[in-house]
DRENROMAR-563233 format. One record per residue (C-alpha): x, y, z. Coordinates in steps of 0.001 Angstrom, whole numbers, plus 524288, in hexadecimal, padded with zeros to 5 digits. Example, Ala and Ser with C-alpha at 12.3 -4.5 7.8 and 13.67 -1.06 7.14 Angstrom:
<recs>
8300C7EE6C81E78 835667FBDC81BE4 
</recs>
This chain:
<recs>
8441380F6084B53 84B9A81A8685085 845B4828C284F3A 8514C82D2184738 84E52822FF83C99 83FBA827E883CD0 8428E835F883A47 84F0B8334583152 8455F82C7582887 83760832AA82B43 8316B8268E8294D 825F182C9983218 8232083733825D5 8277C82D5881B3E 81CC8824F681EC6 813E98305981FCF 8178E835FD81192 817E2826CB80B62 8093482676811C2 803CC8319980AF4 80BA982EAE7FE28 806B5820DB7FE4D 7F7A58248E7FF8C 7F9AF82FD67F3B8 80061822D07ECF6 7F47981A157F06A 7EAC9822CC7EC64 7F098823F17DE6D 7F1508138E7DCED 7E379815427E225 7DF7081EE87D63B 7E646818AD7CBD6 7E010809D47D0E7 7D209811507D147 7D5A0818547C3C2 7D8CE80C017BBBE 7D196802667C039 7C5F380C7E7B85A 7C39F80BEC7A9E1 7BF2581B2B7AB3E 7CB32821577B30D 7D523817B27AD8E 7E1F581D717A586 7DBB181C3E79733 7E6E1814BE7935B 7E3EC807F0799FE 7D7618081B79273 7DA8280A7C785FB 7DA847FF4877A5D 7E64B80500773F0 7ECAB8030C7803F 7EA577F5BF78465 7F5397EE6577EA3 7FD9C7F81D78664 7F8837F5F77909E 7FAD57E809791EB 807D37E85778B74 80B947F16B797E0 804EF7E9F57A32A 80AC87DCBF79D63 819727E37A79C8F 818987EC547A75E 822897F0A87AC8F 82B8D7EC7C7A262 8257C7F3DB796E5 82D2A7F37478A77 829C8801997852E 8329180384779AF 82F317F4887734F 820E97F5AD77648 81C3B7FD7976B19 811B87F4697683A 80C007F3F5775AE 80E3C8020677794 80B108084076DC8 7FD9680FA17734C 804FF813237813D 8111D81B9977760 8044E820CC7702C 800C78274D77E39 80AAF8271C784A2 80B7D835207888A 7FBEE8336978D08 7FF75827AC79435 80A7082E7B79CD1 802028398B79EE5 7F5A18318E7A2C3 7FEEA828917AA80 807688307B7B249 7FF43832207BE6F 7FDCC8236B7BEEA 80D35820D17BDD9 80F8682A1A7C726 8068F824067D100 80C008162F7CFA9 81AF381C387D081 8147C822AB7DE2E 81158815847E1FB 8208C810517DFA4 825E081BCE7E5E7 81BE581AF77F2BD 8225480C137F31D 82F2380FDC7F265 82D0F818B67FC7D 824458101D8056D 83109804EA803ED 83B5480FBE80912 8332C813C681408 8314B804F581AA5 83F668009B817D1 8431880EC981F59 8398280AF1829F1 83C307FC8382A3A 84B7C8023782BB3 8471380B20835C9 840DC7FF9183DDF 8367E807DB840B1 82DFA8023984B49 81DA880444847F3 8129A803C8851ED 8067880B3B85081 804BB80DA785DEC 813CB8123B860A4 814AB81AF0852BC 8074B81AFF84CAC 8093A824E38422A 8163081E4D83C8B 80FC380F7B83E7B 803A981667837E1 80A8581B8C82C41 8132080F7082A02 807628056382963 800338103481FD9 80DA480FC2816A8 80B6880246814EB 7FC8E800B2812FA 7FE3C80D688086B 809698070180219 8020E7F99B8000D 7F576800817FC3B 7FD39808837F25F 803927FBAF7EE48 7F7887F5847ED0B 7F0237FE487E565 7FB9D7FEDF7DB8C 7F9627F0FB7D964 7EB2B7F18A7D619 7EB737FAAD7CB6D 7EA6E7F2207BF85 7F0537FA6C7B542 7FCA2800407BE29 805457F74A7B2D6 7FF797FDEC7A87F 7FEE680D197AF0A 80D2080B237B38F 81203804387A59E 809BC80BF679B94 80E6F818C97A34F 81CCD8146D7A13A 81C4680FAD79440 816F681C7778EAA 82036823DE797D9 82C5381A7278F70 827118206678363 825F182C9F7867A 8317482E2978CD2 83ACB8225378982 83CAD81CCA795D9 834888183E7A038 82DA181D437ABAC 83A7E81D8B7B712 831CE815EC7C114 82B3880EC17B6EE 8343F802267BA3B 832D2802267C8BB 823E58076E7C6E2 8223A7F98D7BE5D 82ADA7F0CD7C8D6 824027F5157D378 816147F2FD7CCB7 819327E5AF7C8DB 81D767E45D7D6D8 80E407E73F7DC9E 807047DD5F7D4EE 807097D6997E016 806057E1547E9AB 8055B7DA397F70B 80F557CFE17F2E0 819497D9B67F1EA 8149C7E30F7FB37 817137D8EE805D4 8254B7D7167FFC7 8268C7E51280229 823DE7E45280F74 82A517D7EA81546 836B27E00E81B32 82BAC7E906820E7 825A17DE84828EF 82B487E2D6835AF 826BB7F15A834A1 81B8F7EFF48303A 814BE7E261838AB 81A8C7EB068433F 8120C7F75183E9A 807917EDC083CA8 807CE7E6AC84C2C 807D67F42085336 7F8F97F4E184D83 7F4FE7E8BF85559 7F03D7EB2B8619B 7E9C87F92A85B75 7E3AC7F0F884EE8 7DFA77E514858CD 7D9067ED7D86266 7D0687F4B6854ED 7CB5B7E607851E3 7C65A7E26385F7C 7B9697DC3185EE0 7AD897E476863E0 7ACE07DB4F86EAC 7B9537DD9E87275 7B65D7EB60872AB 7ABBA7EA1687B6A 7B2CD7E202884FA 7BD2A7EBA988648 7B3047F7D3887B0 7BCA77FE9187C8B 7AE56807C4878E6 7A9618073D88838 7A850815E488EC6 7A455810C089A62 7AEC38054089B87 7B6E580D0C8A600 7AF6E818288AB89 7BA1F81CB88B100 7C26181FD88A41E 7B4F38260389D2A 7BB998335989D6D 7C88482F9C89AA5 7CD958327E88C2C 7D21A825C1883F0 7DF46825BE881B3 7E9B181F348784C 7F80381C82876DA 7F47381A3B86A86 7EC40823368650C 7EF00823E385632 7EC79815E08573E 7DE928166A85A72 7DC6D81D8A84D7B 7E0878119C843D1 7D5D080CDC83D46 7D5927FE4783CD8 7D4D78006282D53 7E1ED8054082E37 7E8857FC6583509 7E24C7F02682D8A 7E7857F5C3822C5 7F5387F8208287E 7F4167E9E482E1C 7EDD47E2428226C 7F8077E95A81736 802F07E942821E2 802D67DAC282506 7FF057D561816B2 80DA87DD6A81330 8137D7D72F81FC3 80DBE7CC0B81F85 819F67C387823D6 817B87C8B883100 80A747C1AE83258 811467B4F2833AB 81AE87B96583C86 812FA7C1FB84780 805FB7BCDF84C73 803FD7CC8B850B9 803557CF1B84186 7FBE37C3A983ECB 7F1577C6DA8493C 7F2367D5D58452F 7EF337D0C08355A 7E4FC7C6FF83957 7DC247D2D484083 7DCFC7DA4A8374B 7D9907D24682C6B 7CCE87CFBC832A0 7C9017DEBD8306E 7C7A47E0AF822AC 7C66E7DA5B815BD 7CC8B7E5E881032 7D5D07F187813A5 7D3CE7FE6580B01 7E0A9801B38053C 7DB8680ECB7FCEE 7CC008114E7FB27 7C59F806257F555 7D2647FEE97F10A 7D49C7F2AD7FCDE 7DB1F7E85180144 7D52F7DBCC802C0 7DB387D6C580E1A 7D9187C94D80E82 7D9AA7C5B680049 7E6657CCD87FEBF 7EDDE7C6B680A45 7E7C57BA2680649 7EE497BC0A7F968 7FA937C22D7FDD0 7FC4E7B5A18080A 7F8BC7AB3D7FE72 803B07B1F27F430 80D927ACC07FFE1 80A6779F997FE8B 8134C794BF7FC80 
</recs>
């Protein structure tokens, strides 16, 4: 990558700003999950008896809603509608945040992938740093979009009542619906997503492996190599430890399972192709059942690339 093409596009601040937009992005998915999924903070429309034929007249059709012939199964959404939008709005909002953040997030790795940008954490930490932290925010986002149960219904019921209020529909209420329908099966199409981002990102992903290797060496190994020793060389007591790469030795291994484990399952092609990657994805799955992707909401590791795997079959 030549500098020019770095600074032309400040993909170096681009990642920064997509970073902090996706977290503000994942905490809202995170809220609206945690407020649904409870009888006490959920919208008062989803529980009410009026409402229930509406309800599954709109998760049945969604996204292709027939508003103006659908009288009958819409009659209690035009009764409040105007309470609807206003009780709704926030939650709209949030899941057009979520479309924009992806549109976004796609521009930014095409413009890198043009850019042939090279990645190594230990040559350009911060920039190899922010890149792998793009894509673990953009799957978690992705992810928790797909496990809130009513997002048909809060996207639909919002856009129906905004057709009869205002006679038309919601202007990202057609891509908003596409791109839901898309997620059902979130990894599936996540790793379509990233196929043409193989290279950049196994790339990203093999600069990690001497650093993440070294973090899962055996206690015995660490004894044999007097790593925790102050008396191993007398001589070099006094000396100050030094690194060339510094920001390195801050990584927690949490971190980079979770750039490896999320990285590789949306890259997986390159598993088959470099035994590097393979060896890289096989330590790391021995850490952890799980990796955290926002508070108490996880990832089971092994289930889901059990799953994802067995989808490929045949």
């Amino acid at each position: 990558m030549s500098l020019t093409s770095a600074y032309q596009h400040k993909l170096a601040e681009k990642l920064t700003i997509l970073n902090d937009r996706g977290q503000g992005v994942l905490i809202r998915m995170y809220n609206i999950k945690k407020t649904c999924s409870d009888p006490k903070s959920k919208p008062p429309f989803l529980l009410e008896k009026s409402m229930e034929s509406s309800l599954k007249y709109i998760n049945k059709k969604f996204p292709n809603i027939d508003v103006r012939n659908s009288t009958q199964h819409l009659g209690p959404v035009h009764r409040e509608k105007a309470e609807i939008i206003r009780f709704l709005t926030n939650y709209y909002q949030s899941f057009v945040d979520v479309m924009e953040f992806r549109d976004h997030v796609y521009e930014l790795l095409n413009t890198i992938d043009a850019c042939q940008c090279h990645f190594d954490i230990n040559l350009n930490f911060d920039f190899t740093r922010s890149y792998l932290d793009l894509i673990v925010t953009y799957t978690s986002v992705i992810l928790l979009l797909s496990r809130i149960e009513d997002r048909r219904v809060l996207i639909g019921m919002y856009n129906c009542a905004h057709e009869m209020l205002h006679g038309h529909s919601d202007p990202s209420f057609a891509r908003l619906g596409q791109m839901v329908l898309e997620y059902d099966q979130p990894l599936k199409k996540l790793t379509e997503e990233f196929g043409p981002h193989t290279k950049a990102v196994s790339e990203a992903l093999l600069s990690l492996h001497f650093l993440f290797v070294r973090r899962n060496q055996g206690a015995e190994q660490w004894r044999s190599a007097q790593l925790l020793s102050l008396i191993s060389t007398p001589p070099a007591m006094i000396n100050p430890a030094n690194s060339d790469t510094m920001a390195c030795e801050y990584l927690s291994v949490e971190i980079m399972e979770r750039w490896i484990i999320i990285g590789f399952l949306l890259c997986s092609g390159c598993l088959n192709s470099n035994s590097q990657c393979q060896k890289l994805w096989k330590l790391c799955l021995q850490g952890s059942l799980y990796i955290t992707l926002i508070r108490e909401d996880v990832l089971q590791v092994h289930k889901v690339t059990e799953d994802l795997f067995s989808s490929w079959k045949g």
